[in-house]
C-alpha positions in Angstrom: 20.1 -9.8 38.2 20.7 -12.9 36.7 22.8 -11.7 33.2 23.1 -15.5 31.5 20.6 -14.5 28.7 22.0 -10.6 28.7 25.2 -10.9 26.7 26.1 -8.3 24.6 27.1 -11.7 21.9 23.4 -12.7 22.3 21.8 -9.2 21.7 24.0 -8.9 18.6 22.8 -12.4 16.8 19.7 -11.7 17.8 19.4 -8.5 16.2 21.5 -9.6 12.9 18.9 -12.2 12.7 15.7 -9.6 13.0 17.1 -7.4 11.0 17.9 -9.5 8.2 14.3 -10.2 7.5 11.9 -8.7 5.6 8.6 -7.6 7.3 7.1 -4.3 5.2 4.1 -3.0 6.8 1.1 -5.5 6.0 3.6 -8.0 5.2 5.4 -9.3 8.3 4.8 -13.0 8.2 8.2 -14.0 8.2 9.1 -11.7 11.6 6.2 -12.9 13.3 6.9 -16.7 12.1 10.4 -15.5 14.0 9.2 -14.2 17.0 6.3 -16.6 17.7 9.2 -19.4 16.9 11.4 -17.5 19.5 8.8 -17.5 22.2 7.5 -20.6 22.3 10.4 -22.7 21.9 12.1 -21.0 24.3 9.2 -21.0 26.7 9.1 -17.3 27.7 5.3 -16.9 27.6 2.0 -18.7 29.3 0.3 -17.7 26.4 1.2 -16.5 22.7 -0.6 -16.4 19.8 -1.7 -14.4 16.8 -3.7 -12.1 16.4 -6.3 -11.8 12.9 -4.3 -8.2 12.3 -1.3 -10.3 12.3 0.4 -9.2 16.3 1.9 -12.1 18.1 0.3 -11.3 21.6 1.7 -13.2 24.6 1.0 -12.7 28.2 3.6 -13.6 31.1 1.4 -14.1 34.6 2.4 -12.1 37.3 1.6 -12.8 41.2 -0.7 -10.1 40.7 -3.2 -10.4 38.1 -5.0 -6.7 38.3 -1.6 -5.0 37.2 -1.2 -5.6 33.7 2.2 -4.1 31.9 1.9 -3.9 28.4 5.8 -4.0 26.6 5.0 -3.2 22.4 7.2 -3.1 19.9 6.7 -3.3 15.7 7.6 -5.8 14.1 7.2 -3.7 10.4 9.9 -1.7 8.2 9.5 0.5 5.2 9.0 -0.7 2.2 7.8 -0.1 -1.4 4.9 -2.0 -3.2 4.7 -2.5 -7.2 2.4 -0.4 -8.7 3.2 -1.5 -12.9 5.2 -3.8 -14.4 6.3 -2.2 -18.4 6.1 -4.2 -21.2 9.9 -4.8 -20.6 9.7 -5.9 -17.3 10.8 -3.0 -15.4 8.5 -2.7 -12.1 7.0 1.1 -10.8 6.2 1.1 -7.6 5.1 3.6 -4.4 6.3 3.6 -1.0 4.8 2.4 2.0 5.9 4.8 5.3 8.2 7.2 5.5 11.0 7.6 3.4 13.8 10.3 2.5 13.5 9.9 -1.2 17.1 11.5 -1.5 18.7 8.2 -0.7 16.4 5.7 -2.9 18.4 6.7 -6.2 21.2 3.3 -7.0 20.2 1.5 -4.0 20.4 -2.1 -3.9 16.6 -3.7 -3.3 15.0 -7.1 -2.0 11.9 -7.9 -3.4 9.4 -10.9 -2.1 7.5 -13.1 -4.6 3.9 -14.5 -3.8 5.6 -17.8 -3.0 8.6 -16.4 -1.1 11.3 -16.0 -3.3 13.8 -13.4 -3.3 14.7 -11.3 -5.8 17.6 -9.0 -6.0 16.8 -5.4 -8.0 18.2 -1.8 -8.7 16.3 1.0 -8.1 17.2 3.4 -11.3 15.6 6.8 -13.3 16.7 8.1 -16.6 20.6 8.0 -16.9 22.3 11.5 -16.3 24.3 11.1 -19.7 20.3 11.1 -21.5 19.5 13.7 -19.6 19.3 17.3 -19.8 21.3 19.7 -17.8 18.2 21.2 -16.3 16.7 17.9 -16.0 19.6 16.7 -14.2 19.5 19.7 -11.1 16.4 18.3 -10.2 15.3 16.0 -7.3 13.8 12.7 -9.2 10.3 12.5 -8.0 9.0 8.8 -7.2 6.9 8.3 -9.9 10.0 8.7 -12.5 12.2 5.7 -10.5 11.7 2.2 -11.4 12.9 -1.1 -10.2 15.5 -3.4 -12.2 15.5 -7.0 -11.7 16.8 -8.3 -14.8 13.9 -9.8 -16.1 13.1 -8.7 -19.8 9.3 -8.7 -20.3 6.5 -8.5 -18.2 5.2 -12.0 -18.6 8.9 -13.2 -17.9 7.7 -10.7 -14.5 4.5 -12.6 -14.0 5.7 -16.2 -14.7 8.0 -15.6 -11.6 5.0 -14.0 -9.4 6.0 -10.8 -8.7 2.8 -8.5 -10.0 0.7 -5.5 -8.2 0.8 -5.7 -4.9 4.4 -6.8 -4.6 6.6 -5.6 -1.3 10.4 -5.0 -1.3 12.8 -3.0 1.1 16.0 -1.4 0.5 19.0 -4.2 1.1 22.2 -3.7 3.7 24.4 -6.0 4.8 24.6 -6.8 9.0 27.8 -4.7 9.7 29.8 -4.0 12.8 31.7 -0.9 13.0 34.2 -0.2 15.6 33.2 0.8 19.6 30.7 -2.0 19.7 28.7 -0.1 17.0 26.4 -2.2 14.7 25.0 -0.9 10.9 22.1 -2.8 9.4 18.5 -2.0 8.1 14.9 -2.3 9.5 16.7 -1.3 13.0 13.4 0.8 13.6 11.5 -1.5 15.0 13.4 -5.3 15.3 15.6 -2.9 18.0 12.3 -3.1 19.8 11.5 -6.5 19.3 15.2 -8.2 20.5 14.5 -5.5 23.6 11.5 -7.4 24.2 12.8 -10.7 23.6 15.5 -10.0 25.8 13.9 -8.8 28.7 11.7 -12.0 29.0 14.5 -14.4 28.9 15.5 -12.7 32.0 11.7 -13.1 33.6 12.4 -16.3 33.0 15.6 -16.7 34.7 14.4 -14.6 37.9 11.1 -15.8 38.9 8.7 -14.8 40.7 8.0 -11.5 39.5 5.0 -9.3 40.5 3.3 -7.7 37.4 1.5 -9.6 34.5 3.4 -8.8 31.5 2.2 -8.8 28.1 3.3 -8.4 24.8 2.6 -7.1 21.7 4.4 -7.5 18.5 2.8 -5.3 16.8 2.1 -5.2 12.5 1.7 -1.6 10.3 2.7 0.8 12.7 5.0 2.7 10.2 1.3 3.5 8.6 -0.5 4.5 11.7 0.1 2.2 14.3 -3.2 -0.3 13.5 -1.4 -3.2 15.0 -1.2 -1.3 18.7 -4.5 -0.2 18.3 -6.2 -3.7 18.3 -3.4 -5.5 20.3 -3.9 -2.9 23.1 -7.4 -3.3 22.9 -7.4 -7.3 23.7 -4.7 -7.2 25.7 -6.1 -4.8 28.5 -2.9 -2.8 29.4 -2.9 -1.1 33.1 0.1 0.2 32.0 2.5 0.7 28.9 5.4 1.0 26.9 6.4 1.3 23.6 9.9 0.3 23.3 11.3 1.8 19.7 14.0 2.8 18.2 14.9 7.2 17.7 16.4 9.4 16.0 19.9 10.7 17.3 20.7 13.6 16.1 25.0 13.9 17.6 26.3 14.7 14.5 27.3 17.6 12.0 24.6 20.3 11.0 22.6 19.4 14.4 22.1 22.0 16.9 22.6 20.6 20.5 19.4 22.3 21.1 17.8 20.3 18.0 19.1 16.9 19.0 16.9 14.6 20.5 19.1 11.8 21.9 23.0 10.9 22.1 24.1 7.8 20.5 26.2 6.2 23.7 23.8 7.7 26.5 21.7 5.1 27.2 18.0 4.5 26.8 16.0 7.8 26.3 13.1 8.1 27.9 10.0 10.1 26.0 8.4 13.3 27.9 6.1 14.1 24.8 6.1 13.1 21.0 3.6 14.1 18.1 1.1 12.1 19.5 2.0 11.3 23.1 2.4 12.8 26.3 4.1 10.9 28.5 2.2 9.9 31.9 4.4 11.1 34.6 4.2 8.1 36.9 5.7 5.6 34.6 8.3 8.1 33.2 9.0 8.2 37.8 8.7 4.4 37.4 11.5 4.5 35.2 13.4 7.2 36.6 13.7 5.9 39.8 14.4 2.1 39.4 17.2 3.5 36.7 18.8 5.4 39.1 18.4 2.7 42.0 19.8 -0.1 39.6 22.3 2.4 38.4 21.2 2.3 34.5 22.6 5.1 32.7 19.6 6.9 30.5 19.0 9.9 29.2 15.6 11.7 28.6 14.6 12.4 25.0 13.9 16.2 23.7 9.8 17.0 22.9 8.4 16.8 20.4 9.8 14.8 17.7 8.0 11.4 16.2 5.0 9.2 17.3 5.1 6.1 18.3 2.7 3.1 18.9 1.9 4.9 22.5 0.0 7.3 21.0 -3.0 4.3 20.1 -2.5 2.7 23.2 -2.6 5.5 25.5 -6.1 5.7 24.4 -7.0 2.4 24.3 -10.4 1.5 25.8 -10.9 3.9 29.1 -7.0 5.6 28.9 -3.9 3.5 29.6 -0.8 5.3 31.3 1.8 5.3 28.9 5.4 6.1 28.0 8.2 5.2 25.4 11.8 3.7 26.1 13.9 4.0 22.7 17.4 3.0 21.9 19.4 5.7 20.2 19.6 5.4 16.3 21.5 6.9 13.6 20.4 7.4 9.9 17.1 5.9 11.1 14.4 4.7 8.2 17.6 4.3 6.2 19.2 0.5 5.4 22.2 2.1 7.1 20.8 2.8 10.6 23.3 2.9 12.6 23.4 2.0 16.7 25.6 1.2 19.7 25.2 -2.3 21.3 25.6 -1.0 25.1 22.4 1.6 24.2 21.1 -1.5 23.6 22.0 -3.5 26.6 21.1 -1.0 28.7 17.1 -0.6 27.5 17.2 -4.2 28.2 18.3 -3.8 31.5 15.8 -0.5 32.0 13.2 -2.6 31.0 13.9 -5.6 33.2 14.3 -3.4 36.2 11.0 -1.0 35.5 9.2 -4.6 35.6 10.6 -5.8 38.7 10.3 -2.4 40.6 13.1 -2.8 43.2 12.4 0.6 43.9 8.2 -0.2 44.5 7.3 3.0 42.7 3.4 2.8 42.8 0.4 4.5 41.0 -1.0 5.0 44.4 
């Protein structure tokens, strides 16, 4: 395999880059601006566009035509949407997928305008010093938190074009931490996406290849996966892959039994989820071509999370499905937490699964 495009330097920028933009669910214009950019200038696809949901689709001709590998990953994070601004200019709001609300409490917040400006904010609640003991032993619901963003009224609010409707996401800082580990937010999914990105610069670099591979980057799966739904659906998948990121559990207060995935172990592979079970001939697909190529991976514990896979896999008349994931700590958090090599190595997985050295068939 040709590595020029698989440096672990390259995966890194790449994924500071994805991760540092903002893309809630419903609102990922600027990742697929990014992506489509991506693509296109760097000539990885025949054909890439985007879809009316908001996917950027592209399709990668194979010598074979009838075998059609379908490679998804979400382009959308958690977020929050303003639901009130008060009469001094502090903004309510609710939150869009699914959050621990333990860690919402001081956080640091980006908020986007209707013209694309950034604001920085505070989430905050009634101060413990104004409050009650009793008051102050209990979990602060939601609906009590509001968002600070200096502003003083609420037409000084709507004069800068932040009203109802509104998205923000928690705000963290690209950070590397020691044994090639990297901390940064919105990991779950732009993981996905630089996997993707990835694995068709090295297409590129190793022509001819046999499958047609296609592409979605897909919009609002942290609220039900719509984008996979309708990308799956134009894109006629023979085959498919959600490529995410997952929970690893390898720390305190886990039970080995109870932890999905290793940080360190490679790429897991999905046998079931929530909403998926996995089709056994492209979890042997994987398998085998991992083991022929030598690609450490490690197979993830049923039956935690869903994925996109659970849309596609029952796209039209049934597509045979499966999930590659790189290993994540403090996922859904603006601290997520993974190791580079997991990361090198999904890449690798997936470029190896596509080229099929070991010519593992559905026959």
């Amino acid at each position: 395999m040709n590595s020029e495009s698989l440096k672990i330097e390259s995966i890194k920028d790449l994924q500071r880059k994805l991760s540092s933009l903002i893309g809630v669910s419903g609102r990922e214009e600027d990742v697929s601006a990014f992506i489509l950019n991506e693509i296109q200038n760097n000539e990885l696809a025949d054909k890439t566009w985007i879809d009316p949901l908001g996917n950027v689709l592209a399709i990668k001709e194979g010598t074979d035509k009838n075998n059609r590998i379908l490679l998804d990953a979400h382009m959308d994070e958690i977020g929050f949407m303003i639901s009130h601004v008060e009469k001094k200019g502090f903004l309510r709001f609710v939150l869009i997928g699914g959050w621990d609300t333990r860690i919402l409490l001081g956080q640091s917040i980006f908020l986007k305008s209707s013209t694309g400006e950034i604001f920085n904010g505070i989430i905050g609640s009634k101060p413990p010093h104004l409050s009650s003991i009793e008051e102050r032993k209990k979990r602060v619901d939601v609906s009590e938190m509001y968002i600070d963003i200096g502003l003083s009224s609420e037409e000084e609010v709507n004069d800068n074009n932040i009203t109802i409707g509104t998205v923000g996401t928690l705000s963290s800082p690209f950070t590397d931490f020691p044994n090639g580990m990297i901390k940064g937010k919105a990991f779950d999914d732009r993981t996905g996406c630089n996997v993707i990105l990835h694995t068709l610069k090295l297409l590129n670099e190793n022509e001819p290849f046999n499958d047609t591979v296609l592409c979605n980057f897909a919009v609002q799966e942290e609220i039900g996966g719509r984008g996979a739904e309708t990308g799956a659906y134009a894109l006629k998948p023979t085959i498919a892959l959600a490529i995410e990121n997952t929970t690893a559990g390898d720390m305190p207060g886990i039970r080995e039994a109870e932890n999905p995935v290793n940080i360190g172990d490679g790429p897991a592979i999905t046998v079931a989820d929530m909403n998926l079970i996995s089709h056994p001939k492209v979890n042997n697909r994987l398998i085998k071509n991992a083991e022929k190529e030598n690609i450490n991976y490690q197979i993830k514990k049923p039956l935690y999370g869903g994925t996109d896979a659970g849309k596609i896999h029952v796209s039209r008349s049934g597509v045979p499905s499966s999930v590659v994931s790189v290993p994540c700590r403090y996922i859904h958090s603006p601290t997520s937490l993974l190791k580079l090599q997991d990361l090198y190595e999904t890449i690798r997985l997936l470029d190896v699964f596509l080229r099929n050295p070991a010519n593992i068939t559905f026959q």
